[in-house]
C-alpha positions as CSV (number, residue, x, y, z in Angstrom):
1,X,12.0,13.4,71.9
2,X,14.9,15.7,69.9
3,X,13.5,16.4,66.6
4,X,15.4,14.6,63.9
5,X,16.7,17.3,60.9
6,X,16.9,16.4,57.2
7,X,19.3,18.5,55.6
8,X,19.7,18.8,51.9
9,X,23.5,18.1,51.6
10,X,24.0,18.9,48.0
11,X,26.7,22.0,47.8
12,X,27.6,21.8,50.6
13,X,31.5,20.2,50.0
14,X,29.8,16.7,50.8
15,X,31.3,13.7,49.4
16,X,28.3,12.1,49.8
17,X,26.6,14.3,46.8
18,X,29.3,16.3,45.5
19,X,32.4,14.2,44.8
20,X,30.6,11.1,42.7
21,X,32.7,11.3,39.9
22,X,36.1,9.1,41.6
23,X,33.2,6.1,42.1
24,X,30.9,6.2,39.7
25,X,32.3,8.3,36.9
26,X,29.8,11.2,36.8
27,X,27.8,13.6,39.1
28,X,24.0,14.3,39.9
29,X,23.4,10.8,40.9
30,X,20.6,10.2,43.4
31,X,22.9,9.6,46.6
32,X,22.4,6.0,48.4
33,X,26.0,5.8,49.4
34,X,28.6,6.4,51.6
35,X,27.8,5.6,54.8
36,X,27.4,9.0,56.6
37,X,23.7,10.4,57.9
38,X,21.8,13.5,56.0
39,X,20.3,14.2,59.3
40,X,22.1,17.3,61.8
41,X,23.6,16.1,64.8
42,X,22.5,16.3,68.3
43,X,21.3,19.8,69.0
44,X,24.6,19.1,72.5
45,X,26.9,18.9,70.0
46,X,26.0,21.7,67.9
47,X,25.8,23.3,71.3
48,X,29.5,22.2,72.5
49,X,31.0,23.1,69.1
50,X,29.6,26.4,69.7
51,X,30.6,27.5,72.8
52,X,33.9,25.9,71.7
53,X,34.2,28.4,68.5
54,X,33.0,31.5,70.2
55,X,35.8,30.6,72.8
56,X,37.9,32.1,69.7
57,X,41.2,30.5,70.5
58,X,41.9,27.2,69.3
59,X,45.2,26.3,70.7
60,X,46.8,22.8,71.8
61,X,43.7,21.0,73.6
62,X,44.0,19.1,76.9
63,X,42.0,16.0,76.9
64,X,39.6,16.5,79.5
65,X,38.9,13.5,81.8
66,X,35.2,14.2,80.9
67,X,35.9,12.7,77.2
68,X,37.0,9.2,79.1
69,X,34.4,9.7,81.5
70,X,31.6,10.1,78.4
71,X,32.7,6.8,76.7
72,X,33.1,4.9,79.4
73,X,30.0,5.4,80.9
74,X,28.3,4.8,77.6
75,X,29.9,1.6,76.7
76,X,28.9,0.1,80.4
77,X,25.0,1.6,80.5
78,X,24.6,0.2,76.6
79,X,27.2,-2.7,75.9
80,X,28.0,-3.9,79.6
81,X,31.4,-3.3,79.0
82,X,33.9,-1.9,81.3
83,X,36.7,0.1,80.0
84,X,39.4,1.7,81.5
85,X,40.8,4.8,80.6
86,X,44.2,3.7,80.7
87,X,43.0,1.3,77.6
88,X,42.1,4.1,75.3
89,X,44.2,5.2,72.2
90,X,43.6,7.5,69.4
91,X,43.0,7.2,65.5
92,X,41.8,9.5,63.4
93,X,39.3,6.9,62.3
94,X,38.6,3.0,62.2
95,X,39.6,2.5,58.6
96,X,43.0,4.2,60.0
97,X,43.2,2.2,63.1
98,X,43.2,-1.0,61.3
99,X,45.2,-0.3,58.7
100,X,47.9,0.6,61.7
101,X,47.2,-2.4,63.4
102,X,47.5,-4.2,60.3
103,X,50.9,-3.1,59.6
104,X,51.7,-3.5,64.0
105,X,50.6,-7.2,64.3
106,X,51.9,-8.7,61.0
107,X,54.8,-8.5,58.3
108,X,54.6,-8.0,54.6
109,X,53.7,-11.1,52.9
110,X,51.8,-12.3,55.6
111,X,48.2,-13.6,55.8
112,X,44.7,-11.6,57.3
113,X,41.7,-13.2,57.0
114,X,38.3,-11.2,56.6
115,X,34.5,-12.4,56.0
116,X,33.2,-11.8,52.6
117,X,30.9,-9.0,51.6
118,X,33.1,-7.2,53.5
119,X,33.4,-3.3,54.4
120,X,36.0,-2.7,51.6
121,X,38.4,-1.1,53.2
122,X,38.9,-3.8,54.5
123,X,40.6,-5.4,51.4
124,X,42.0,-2.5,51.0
125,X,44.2,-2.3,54.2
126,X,45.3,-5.9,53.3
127,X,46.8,-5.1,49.8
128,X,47.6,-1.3,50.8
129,X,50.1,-3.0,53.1
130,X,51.5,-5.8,51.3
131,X,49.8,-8.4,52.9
132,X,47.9,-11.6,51.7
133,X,44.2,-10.9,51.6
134,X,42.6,-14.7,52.5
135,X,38.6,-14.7,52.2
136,X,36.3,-16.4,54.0
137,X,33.4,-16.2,52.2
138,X,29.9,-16.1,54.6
139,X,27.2,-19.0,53.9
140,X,24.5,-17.0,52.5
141,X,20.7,-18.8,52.6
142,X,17.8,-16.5,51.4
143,X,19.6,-13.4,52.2
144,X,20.7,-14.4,55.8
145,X,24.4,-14.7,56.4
146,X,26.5,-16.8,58.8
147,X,29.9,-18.2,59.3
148,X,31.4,-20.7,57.4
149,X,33.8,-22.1,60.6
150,X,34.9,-24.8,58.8
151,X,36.5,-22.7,55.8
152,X,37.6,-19.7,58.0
153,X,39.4,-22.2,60.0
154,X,40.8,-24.5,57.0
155,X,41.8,-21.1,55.1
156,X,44.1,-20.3,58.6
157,X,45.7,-23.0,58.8
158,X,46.4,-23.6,55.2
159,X,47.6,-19.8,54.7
160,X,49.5,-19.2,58.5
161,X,46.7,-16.4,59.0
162,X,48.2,-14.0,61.4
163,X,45.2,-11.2,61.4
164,X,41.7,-11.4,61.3
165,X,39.6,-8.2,60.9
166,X,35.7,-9.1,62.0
167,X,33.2,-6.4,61.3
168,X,30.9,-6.5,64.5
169,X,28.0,-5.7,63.4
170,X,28.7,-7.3,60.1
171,X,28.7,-4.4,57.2
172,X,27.6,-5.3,54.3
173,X,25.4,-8.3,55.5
174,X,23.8,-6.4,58.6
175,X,23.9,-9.4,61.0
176,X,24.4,-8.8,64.2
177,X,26.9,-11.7,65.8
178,X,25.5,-14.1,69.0
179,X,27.6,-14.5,71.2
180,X,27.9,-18.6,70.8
181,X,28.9,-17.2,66.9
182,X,31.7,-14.8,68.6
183,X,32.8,-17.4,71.0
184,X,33.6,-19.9,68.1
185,X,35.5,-17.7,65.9
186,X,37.7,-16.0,68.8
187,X,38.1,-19.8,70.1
188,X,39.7,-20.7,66.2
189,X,41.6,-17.6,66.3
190,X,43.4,-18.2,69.6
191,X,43.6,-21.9,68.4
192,X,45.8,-21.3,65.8
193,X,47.6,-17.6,67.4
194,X,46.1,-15.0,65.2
195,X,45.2,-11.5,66.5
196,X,41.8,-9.9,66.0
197,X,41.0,-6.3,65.0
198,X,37.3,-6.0,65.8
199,X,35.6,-2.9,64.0
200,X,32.8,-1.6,66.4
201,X,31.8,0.9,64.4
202,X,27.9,0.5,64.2
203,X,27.6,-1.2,67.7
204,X,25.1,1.2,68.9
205,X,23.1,0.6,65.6
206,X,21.2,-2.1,66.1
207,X,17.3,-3.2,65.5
208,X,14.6,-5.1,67.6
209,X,15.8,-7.9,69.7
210,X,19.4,-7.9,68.5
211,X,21.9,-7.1,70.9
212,X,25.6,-6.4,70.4
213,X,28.2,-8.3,72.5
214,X,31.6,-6.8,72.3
215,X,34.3,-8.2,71.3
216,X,36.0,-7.4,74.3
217,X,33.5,-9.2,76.7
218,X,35.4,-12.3,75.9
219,X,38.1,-11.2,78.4
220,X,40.1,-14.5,77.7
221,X,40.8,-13.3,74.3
222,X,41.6,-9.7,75.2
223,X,45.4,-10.5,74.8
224,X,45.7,-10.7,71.1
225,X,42.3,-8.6,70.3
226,X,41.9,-4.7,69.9
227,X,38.3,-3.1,69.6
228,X,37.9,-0.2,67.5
229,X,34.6,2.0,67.7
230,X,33.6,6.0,67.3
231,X,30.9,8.2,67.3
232,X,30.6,9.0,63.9
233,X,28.2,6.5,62.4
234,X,26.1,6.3,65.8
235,X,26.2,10.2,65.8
236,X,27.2,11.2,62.1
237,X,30.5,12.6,63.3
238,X,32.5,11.4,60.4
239,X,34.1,15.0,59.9
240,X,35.3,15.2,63.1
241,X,37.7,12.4,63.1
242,X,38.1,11.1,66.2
243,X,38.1,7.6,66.9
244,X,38.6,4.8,70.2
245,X,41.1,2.4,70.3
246,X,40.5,-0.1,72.9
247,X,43.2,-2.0,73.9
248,X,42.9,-4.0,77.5
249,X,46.7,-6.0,77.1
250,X,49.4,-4.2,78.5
251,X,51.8,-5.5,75.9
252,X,49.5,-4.8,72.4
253,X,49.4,-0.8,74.3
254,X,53.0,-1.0,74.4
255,X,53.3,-2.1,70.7
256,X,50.4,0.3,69.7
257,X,52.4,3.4,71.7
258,X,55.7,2.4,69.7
259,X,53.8,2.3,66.5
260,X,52.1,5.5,66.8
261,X,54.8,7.6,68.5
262,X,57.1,6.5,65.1
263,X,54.2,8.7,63.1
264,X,53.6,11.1,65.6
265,X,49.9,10.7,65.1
266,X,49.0,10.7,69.3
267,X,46.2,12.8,69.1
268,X,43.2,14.2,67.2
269,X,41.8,18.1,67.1
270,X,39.6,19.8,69.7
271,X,36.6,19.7,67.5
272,X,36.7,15.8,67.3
273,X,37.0,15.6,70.9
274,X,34.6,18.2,72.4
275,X,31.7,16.5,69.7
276,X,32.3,13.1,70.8
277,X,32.2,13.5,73.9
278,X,29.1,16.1,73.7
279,X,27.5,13.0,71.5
280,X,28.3,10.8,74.2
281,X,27.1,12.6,77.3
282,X,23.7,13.9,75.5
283,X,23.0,12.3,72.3
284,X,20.6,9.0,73.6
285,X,17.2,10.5,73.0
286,X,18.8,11.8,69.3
287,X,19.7,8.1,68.7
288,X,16.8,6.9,69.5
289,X,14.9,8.7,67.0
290,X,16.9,8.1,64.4
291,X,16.9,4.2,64.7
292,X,13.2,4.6,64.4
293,X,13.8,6.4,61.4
294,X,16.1,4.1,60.1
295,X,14.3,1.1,60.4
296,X,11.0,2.6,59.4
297,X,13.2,3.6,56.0
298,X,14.2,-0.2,56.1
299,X,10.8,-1.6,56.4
300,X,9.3,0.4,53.4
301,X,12.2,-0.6,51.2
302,X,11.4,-4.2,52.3
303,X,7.8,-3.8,52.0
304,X,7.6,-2.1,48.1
305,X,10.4,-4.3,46.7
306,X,8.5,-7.5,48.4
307,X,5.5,-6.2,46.2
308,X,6.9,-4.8,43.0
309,X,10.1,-6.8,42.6
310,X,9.4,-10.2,44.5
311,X,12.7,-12.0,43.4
312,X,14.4,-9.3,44.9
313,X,16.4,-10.4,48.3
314,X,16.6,-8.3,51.0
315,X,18.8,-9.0,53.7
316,X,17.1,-8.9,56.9
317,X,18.4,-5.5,58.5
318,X,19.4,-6.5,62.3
319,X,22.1,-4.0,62.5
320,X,24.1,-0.8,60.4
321,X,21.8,1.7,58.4
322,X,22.9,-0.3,55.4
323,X,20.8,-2.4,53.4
324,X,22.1,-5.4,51.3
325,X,20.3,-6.1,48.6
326,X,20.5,-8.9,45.9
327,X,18.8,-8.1,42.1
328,X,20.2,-11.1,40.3
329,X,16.9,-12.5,39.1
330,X,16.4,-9.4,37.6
331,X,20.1,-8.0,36.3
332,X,23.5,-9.6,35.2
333,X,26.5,-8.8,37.0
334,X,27.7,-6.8,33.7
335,X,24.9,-5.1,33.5
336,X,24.2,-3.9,37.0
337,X,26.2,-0.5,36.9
338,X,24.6,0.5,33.6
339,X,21.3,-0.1,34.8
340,X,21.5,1.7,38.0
341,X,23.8,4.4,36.9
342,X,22.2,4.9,33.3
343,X,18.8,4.1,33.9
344,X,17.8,4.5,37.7
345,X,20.0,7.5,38.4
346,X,21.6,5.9,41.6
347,X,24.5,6.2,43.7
348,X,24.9,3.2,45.1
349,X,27.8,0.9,46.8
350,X,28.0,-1.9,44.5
351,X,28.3,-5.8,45.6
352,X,32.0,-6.6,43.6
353,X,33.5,-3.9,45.9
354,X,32.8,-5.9,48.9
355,X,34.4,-9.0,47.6
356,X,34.6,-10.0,44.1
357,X,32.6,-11.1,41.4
358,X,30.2,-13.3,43.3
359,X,28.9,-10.3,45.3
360,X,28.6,-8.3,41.7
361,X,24.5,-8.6,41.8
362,X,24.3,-6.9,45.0
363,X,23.8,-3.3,45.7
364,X,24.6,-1.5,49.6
365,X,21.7,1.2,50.1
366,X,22.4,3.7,52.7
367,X,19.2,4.0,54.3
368,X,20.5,6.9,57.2
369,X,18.3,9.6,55.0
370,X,14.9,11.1,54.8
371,X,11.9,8.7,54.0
372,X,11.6,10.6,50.8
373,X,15.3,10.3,49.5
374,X,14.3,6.2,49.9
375,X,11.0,6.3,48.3
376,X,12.6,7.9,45.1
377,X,15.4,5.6,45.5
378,X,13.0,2.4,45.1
379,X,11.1,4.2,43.0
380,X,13.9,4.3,40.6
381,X,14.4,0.3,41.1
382,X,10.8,-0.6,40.3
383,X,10.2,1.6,37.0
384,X,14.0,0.5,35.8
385,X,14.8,-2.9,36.3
């Protein structure tokens, strides 16, 4: 098994631990955000990156065939899913990509619809582009999440929804979809002729049992649905920016192609593409350690809150590294930033970013660290709150 590396990020140009003060106002917080890994990569893509560098020329890059080859091939062996090359695009990440698609499958003033806690950007790609942002809040029983079919549907219809954005695995809420829960929203969304932007993102993060089904599995829908997935969370490549764009319909390609060509935005930078596909070709027995790491992180969270702070709810973790947690039997919504900031020293993501109000209790822990950054990290919660 490839050793898993903690590396102490701070000074080191890291948002993560040295840019706090756009979100929270102030530095030298205890880092539990941003959803990013303090672990080193694969040792193939430190490898690949190497070689690349001591190439010394970093001219225009031809996309190998290899880079295809390396997602493909991990898509069918883990998700079952068969891609074609012909189906992949570029982005220079997800949040990107669906803010494109945003703008590509809709017109200002119109309607996307997105399940709430959300991923915030999110809400951010509706009102960035002068859309309506329409909620569809999830049905939340002792911290477990599920779809509320009859208000996603109702909100459609009563707002001409054009876009949906779905978040599979579900980020903040870390549920991993069945596929009878995938089947029924896809089945309203065609129902009613609104496109789907599926953000795949943590796909390849997922615990115990769960298993992801992709979006695209559901080959009835793939005319008005495009997948969107990278390496960076599964492989902490955020830096490299280099996402997929999967898009199976001949005419959302076409409309996609038009879209991008008008920006001139085709293509990413060698780095991106050489670690990717490094990632993809060699990075299993990297993953697999750091899932066990993850969930061990997740499991001790679970375990001393259960103890110390027993009205605490933690969401069941079945997939992200990103743990949901709900304090209001201990803290007001007014008070929560105060008491975390002030008193426990956190960095956390906080729940009214994902939502609104009614998620302002709530805190997003990025458990993708060290056991020790975690234990100081409840530590904090237990002697604070």
């Amino acid at each position: 098994m490839e050793e898993i590396k903690y590396v102490e990020r701070k000074n080191s140009n890291c948002n993560k631990w040295d840019e706090q003060t756009g979100m929270f106002g102030e530095e030298n917080l205890h880092a539990m955000w941003v959803a990013d890994m303090d672990f080193r990569v694969p040792q193939c893509v430190i490898a690949a990156l190497e070689n690349y560098v001591q190439f010394g020329v970093y001219g225009y890059y031809k996309i190998p065939q290899e880079y295809y080859t390396a997602f493909i091939n991990w898509e069918k062996v883990h998700h079952e899913l068969e891609v074609k090359k012909e189906w992949m695009r570029f982005s220079p990440g997800v949040v990107a990509g669906f803010h494109w698609l945003v703008q590509m499958l809709s017109n200002s003033g119109d309607a996307v619809i997105v399940n709430t806690p959300v991923y915030y950007p999110f809400l951010n790609a509706v009102k960035n582009n002068d859309r309506r942002l329409i909620c569809s809040d999830l049905i939340c029983e002792d911290g477990i999440y599920r779809i509320d079919y009859e208000d996603f549907e109702k909100k459609i219809i009563e707002n001409q929804v054009k876009v949906f954005i779905l978040c599979s695995p579900h980020n903040p809420a870390g549920r991993v979809w069945k596929k009878e829960e995938l089947e029924r929203l896809l089945a309203i969304c065609k129902m009613h002729d609104v496109y789907i932007i599926s953000d795949e993102i943590h796909h390849d993060l997922v615990f115990e049992d769960n298993k992801h089904i992709p979006s695209l599995s559901f080959k009835e829908y793939e005319d008005r649905m495009v997948m969107l997935t990278a390496a960076s969370k599964t492989f902490n490549l955020a830096g490299a920016q280099n996402s997929i764009v999967v898009i199976p319909d001949e005419k959302l390609r076409e409309k996609w192609d038009k879209y991008t060509l008008g920006h001139r935005v085709i293509g990413g930078n060698a780095f991106g593409y050489i670690a990717t596909q490094a990632a993809y070709e060699g990075g299993e027995e990297w993953l697999t350690g750091i899932k066990a790491q993850i969930y061990d992180n997740y499991l001790y969270l679970k375990k001393e809150l259960s103890e110390k702070l027993p009205e605490v709810i933690v969401t069941p973790l079945e997939g992200t590294y990103l743990c949901w947690v709900d304090l209001k039997a201990y803290v007001s919504e007014e008070n929560i930033k105060d008491m975390i900031q002030k008193k426990c020293r956190l960095a956390v993501d906080y729940g009214d970013w994902f939502g609104g109000e009614r998620f302002g209790t709530h805190i997003r822990i990025n458990l993708a660290t060290s056991h020790e950054n975690v234990k100081i990290a409840v530590d904090a919660l237990v002697d604070n709150i």
